[in-house]
Phi, psi and omega in degrees: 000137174309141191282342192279329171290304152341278231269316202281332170336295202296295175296332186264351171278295200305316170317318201272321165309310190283341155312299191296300171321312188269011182067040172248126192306140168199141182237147165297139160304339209021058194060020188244064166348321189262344191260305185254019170354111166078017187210119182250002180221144175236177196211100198299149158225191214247358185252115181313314172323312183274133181220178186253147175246150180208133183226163202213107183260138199250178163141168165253108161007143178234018186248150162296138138092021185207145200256110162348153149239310187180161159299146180250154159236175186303285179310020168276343199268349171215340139294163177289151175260318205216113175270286201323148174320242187287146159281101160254136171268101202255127153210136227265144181295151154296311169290334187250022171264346180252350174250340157331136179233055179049012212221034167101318186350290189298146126204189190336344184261350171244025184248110157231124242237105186247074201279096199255117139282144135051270196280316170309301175278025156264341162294300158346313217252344180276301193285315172306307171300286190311342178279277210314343181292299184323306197282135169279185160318166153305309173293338190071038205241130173297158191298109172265146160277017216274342157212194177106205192237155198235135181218150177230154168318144126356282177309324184272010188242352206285003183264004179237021170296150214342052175295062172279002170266348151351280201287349182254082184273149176270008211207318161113009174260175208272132149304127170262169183286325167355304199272356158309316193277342171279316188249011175247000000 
């Protein structure tokens, strides 16, 4: 199995574990893409009516000191990236994302859990992309966007390491990071 594909598996099983650990009810979309677009979890409130969307982006840092965010296409440099309520960003230790051989090895110790509201992680991830746009190639030639991964510092991401409380608004409305920052 492709390891990139795996590791995206990998990462929305873990997430959906660490939800249930942290006592949030949260169920698989189970790929069914055309019904949950851009959401791979849903997420229970206090309200019935209401649910939380959650997509989960998986990969590892290939830099010191900086967090996976996502794959890029040209058009992420003017569009929104991310539909879903929240973002989790699963990333993976780098040395046990290139040596797992599938056989129980991983676990909870090689994951960290970067918990986005929406508009926070479209910012993130726009701004991560536009550095990368600036630089140029190694020839000094511009830079195309047409695939690869988008990494952000460290530092712009560390307030939402495992901010799972995020995911439990009591009321069934949307946390910002704002109201985090009220309450850390």
């Amino acid at each position: 199995m492709d390891k990139k594909v795996s590791h995206g598996l990998i990462g929305e099983a873990a997430v959906y574990a660490k939800c249930w650990m942290h006592g949030i009810p949260t169920y698989f979309t189970g790929h069914l893409k055309k019904n949950f677009a851009g959401s791979d979890l849903i997420l229970d409130t206090n309200d019935p009516r209401r649910k939380l969307w959650v997509q989960v982006k998986t990969g590892y840092p290939t830099r010191d000191h900086e967090v996976y965010l996502a794959m890029h296409r040209e058009k992420d440099l003017t569009e929104s990236k991310f539909t879903a309520d929240y973002v989790v960003f699963v990333n993976l230790d780098p040395e046990v994302a290139s040596t797992h051989t599938h056989n129980g090895e991983l676990d909870f110790a090689a994951f960290k859990y970067y918990i986005v509201p929406r508009d926070d992680a479209n910012r993130l991830f726009r701004e991560a992309l536009q550095r990368k746009a600036k630089r140029p190639k190694r020839d000094g030639t511009p830079r195309k966007l047409t695939h690869g991964e988008v990494q952000a510092p460290e530092e712009d991401v560390a307030k939402y390491l495992d901010a799972w409380e995020l995911l439990k608004p009591s009321d069934g409305k949307r946390i910002t990071s704002k109201d985090r920052k009220n309450t850390t």
